[in-house]
C-alpha positions in Angstrom: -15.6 -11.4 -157.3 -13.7 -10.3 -160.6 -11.8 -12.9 -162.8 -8.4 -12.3 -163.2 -6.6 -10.4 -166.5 -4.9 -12.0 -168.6 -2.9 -8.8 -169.4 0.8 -9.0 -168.8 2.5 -6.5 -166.1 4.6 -4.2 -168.4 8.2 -5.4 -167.8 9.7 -2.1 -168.2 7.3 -0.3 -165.2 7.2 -3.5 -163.3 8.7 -4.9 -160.2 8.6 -9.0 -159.7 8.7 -10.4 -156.9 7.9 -14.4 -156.4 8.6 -16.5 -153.3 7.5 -20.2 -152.2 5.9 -20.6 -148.8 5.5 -23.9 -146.7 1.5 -23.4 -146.6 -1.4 -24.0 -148.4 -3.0 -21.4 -150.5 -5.6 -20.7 -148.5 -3.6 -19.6 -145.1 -1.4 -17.3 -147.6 -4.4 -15.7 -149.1 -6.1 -15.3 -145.6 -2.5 -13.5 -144.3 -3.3 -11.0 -147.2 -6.8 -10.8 -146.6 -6.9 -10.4 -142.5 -6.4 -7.0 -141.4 -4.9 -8.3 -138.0 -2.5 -10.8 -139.8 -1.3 -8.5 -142.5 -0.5 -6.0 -140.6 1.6 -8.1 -138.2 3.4 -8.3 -141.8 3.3 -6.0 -144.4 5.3 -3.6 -142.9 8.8 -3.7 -142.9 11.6 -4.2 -140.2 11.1 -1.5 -137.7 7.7 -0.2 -138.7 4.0 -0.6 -137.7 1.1 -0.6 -139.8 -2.5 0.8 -139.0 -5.1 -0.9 -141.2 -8.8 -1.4 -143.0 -8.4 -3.5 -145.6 -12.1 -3.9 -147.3 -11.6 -6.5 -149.8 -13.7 -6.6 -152.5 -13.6 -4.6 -155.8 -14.0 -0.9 -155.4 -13.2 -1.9 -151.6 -10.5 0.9 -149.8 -7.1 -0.4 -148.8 -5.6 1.7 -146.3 -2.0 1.0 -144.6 -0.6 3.9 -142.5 3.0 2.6 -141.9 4.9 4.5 -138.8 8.7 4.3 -138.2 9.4 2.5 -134.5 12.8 2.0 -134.5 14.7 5.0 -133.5 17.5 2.9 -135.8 15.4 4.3 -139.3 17.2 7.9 -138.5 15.5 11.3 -138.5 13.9 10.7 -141.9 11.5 7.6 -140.9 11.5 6.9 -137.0 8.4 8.2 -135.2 6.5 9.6 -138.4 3.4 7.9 -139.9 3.4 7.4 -143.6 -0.1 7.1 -144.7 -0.9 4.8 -147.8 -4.4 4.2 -149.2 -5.5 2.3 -152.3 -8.7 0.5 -154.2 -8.8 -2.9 -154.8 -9.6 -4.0 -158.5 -9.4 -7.3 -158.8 -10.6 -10.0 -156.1 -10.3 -13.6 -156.9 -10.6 -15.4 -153.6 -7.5 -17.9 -152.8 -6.1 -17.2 -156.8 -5.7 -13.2 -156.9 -5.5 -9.8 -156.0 -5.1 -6.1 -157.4 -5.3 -3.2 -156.2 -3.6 0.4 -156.3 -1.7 1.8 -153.5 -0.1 5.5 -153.4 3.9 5.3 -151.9 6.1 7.8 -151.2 8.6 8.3 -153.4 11.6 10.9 -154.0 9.8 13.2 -155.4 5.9 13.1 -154.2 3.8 10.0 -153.5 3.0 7.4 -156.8 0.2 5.1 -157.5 1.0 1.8 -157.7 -0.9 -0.9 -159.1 0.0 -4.3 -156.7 -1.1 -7.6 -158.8 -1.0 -10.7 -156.2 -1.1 -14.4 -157.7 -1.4 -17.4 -155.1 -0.7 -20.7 -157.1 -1.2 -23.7 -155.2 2.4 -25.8 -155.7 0.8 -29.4 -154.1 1.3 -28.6 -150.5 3.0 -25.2 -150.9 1.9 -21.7 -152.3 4.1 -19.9 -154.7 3.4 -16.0 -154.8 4.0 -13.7 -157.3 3.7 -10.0 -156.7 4.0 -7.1 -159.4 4.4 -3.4 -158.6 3.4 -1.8 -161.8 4.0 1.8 -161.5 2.5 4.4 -163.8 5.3 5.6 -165.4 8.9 4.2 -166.2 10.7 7.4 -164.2 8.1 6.2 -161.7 9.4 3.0 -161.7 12.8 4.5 -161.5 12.1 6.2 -158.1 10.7 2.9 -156.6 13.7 0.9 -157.5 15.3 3.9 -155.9 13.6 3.9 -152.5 14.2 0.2 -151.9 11.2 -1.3 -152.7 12.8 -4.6 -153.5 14.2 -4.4 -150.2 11.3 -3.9 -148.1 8.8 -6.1 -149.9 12.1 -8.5 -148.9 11.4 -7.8 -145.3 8.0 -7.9 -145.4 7.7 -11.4 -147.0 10.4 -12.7 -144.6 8.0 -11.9 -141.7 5.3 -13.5 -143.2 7.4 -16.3 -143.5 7.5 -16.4 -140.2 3.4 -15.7 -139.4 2.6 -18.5 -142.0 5.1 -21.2 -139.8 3.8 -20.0 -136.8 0.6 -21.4 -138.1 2.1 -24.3 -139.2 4.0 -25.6 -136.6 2.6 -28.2 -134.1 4.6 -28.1 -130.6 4.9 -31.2 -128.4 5.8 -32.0 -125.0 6.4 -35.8 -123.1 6.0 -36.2 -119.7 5.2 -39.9 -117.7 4.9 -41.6 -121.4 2.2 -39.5 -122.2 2.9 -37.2 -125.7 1.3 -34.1 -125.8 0.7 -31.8 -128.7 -0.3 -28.5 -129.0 -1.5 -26.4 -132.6 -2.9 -23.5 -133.4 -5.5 -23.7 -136.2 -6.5 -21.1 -138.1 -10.3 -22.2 -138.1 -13.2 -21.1 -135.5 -13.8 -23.8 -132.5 -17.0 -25.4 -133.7 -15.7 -25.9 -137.0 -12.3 -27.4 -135.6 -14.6 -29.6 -133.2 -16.7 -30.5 -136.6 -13.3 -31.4 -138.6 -12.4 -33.6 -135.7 -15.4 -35.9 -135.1 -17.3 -36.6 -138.3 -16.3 -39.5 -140.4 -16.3 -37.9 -143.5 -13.8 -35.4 -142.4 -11.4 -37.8 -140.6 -10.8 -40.0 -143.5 -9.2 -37.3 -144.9 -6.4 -36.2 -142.1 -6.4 -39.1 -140.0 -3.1 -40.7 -141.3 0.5 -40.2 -140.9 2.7 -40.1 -143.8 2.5 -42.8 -146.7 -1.0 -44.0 -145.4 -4.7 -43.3 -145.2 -8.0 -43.8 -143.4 -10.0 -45.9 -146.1 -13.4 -45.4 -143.3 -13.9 -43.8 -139.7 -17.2 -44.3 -137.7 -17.9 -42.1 -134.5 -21.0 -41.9 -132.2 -20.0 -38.8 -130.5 -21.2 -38.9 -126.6 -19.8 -40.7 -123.4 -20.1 -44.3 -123.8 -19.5 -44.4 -127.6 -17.9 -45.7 -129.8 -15.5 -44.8 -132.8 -13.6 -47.2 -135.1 -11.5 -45.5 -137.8 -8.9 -48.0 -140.5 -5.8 -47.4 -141.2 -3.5 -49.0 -144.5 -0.7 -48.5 -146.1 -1.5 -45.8 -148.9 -0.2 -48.2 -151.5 -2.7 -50.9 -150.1 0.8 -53.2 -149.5 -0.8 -54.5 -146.3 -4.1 -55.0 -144.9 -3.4 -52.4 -142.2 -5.2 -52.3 -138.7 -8.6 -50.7 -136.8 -7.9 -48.1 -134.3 -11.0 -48.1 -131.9 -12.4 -47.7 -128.5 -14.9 -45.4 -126.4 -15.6 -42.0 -125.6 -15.7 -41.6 -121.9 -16.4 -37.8 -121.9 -18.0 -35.6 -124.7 -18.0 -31.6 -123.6 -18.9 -30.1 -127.2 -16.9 -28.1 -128.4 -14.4 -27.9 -125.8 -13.5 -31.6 -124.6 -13.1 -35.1 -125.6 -11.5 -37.8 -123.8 -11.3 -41.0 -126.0 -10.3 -44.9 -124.1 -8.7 -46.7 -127.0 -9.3 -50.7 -127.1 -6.1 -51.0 -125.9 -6.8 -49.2 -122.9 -4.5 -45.9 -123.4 -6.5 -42.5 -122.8 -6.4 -39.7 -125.7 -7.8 -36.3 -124.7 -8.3 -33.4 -126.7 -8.9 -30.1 -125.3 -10.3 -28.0 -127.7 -9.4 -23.8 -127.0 -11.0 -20.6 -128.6 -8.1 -18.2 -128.6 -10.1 -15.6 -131.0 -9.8 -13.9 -134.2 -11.6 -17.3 -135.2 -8.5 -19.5 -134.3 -8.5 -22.2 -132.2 -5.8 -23.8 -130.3 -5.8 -27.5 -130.3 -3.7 -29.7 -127.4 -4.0 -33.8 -128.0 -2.3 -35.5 -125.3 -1.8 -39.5 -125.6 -0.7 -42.3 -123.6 2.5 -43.8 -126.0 2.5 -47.0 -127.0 5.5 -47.0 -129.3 8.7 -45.2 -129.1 8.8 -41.6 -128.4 10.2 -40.8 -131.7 7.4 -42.7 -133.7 4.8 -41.0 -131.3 5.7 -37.9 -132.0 6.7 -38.1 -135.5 2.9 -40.1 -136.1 1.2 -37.7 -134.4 2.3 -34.5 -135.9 2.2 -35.5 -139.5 -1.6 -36.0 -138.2 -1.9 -32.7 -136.8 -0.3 -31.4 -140.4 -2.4 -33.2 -142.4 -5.3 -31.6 -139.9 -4.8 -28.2 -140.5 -4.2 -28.8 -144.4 -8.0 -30.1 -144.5 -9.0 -27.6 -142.3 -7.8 -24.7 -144.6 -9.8 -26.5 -147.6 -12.9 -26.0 -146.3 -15.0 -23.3 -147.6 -17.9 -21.3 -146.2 -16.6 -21.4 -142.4 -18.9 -20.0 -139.9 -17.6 -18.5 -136.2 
């Protein structure tokens, strides 16, 4: 790990690009970072990407870009563009350089790519620079659309970064269910889920929080986790009950005191994601349910992308 420069991107030789995505930090830096997620984006519309991204400094970047859409014309559909590059600069979840050699009009240039993640509460603004060598350099990328196709690009990982985001649900019989994707191996998911000092910090939907949570984790026992109003206006209430089945780390099926079953199925999709589904007898109206539940679920996968040192 470098620390970052503090030296400016020369303005005349340098292309700025910012944009604001709906995700924490962490899941944009990992997009950058994981050679299957970036390159289901880096490339732009109507290309594939081939990839080894080794990131570290002195690591090799390599993106080998080929034209899929017979739309791109003679010029660009069915070749490969190779591109390869060093990286420089590795900050993890704050920064990244590295060089990168594009075609341009007249030959390929090196680029220098400067990538700052700044954590914007909840959201992730990124900056990207495209310093070139030389201002007739810079010239021919302004040229060749790079504006345009980093555009593209970041459009799609738009897209990749809600896809992670975005909790699905389903009611059927008065029962709710809820299905995520998490990007976060199974037995760290399973951890997040079950130990107190985790749930304290997810367990909530919007405007409150979960002052203390206690689990005994195996059929026949118990759990007991508070909820109050973040601005401690009211006393709030206990949530509670039994486990009546425990299958680490793939099941859990909770009886709350009420007597309403919660089960959690717990689903290692690879590439050290995990796919959670929570279905729950309601109790309230649909649309509370459902709201309640995924601001949970949102408020899950934010603490899960804070954690460091993950293991698969």
């Amino acid at each position: 790990m470098t620390k970052g420069s503090s030296t400016a991107a020369p303005a005349d030789r340098t292309l700025t690009t910012t944009r604001v995505f709906d995700a924490p930090r962490e899941l944009v830096y990992k997009a950058w970072t994981d050679v299957k997620q970036f390159a289901s984006w880096f490339p732009p519309d109507g290309f594939s990407a081939d990839c080894d991204l080794d990131v570290r400094p002195g690591g090799i970047i390599r993106v080998d870009m080929k034209g899929e859409d017979p739309a791109l014309g003679p010029d660009f559909a069915g070749k490969v563009f190779p591109g390869k590059g060093v990286y420089k600069e590795v900050v993890p979840n704050e920064r990244l350089a590295f060089t990168f050699d594009a075609p341009g009009e007249d030959g390929p240039m090196t680029l220098l790519m400067t990538v700052l993640f700044e954590a914007q509460g909840r959201k992730t603004k990124l900056t990207i620079h495209q310093t070139a060598d030389t201002v007739a350099a810079y010239n021919d990328l302004v040229k060749i659309g790079a504006a345009e196709g980093l555009r593209q690009s970041l459009d799609k990982l738009t897209a990749l970064l809600d896809g992670h985001q975005r909790t699905t649900t389903e009611v059927k019989d008065r029962t709710l269910t809820l299905s995520r994707v998490f990007d976060a191996p199974r037995d760290l998911v399973w951890t997040a889920y079950t130990d107190p000092a985790h749930i304290v910090k997810w367990m909530f939907a919007r405007d409150w929080e979960s002052p203390f949570a206690e689990t005994d984790v195996r059929t026949g026992g118990k759990f007991r986790i508070g909820m109050r109003p973040a601005d401690h206006s009211e006393e709030g209430f206990v949530v509670d009950g039994t486990y009546r089945e425990v299958v680490k780390p793939e099941r859990l099926v909770q009886e709350l005191s009420d007597g309403r079953l919660m089960t959690v199925r717990f689903d290692d999709i690879g590439e050290k994601q995990t796919k959670l589904t929570l279905s729950v007898e309601m109790a309230e109206s649909e649309q509370m349910e459902r709201q309640g539940y995924t601001q949970i679920l949102e408020n899950f996968g934010r603490h899960l992308a804070t954690l460091k040192g993950r293991k698969s």
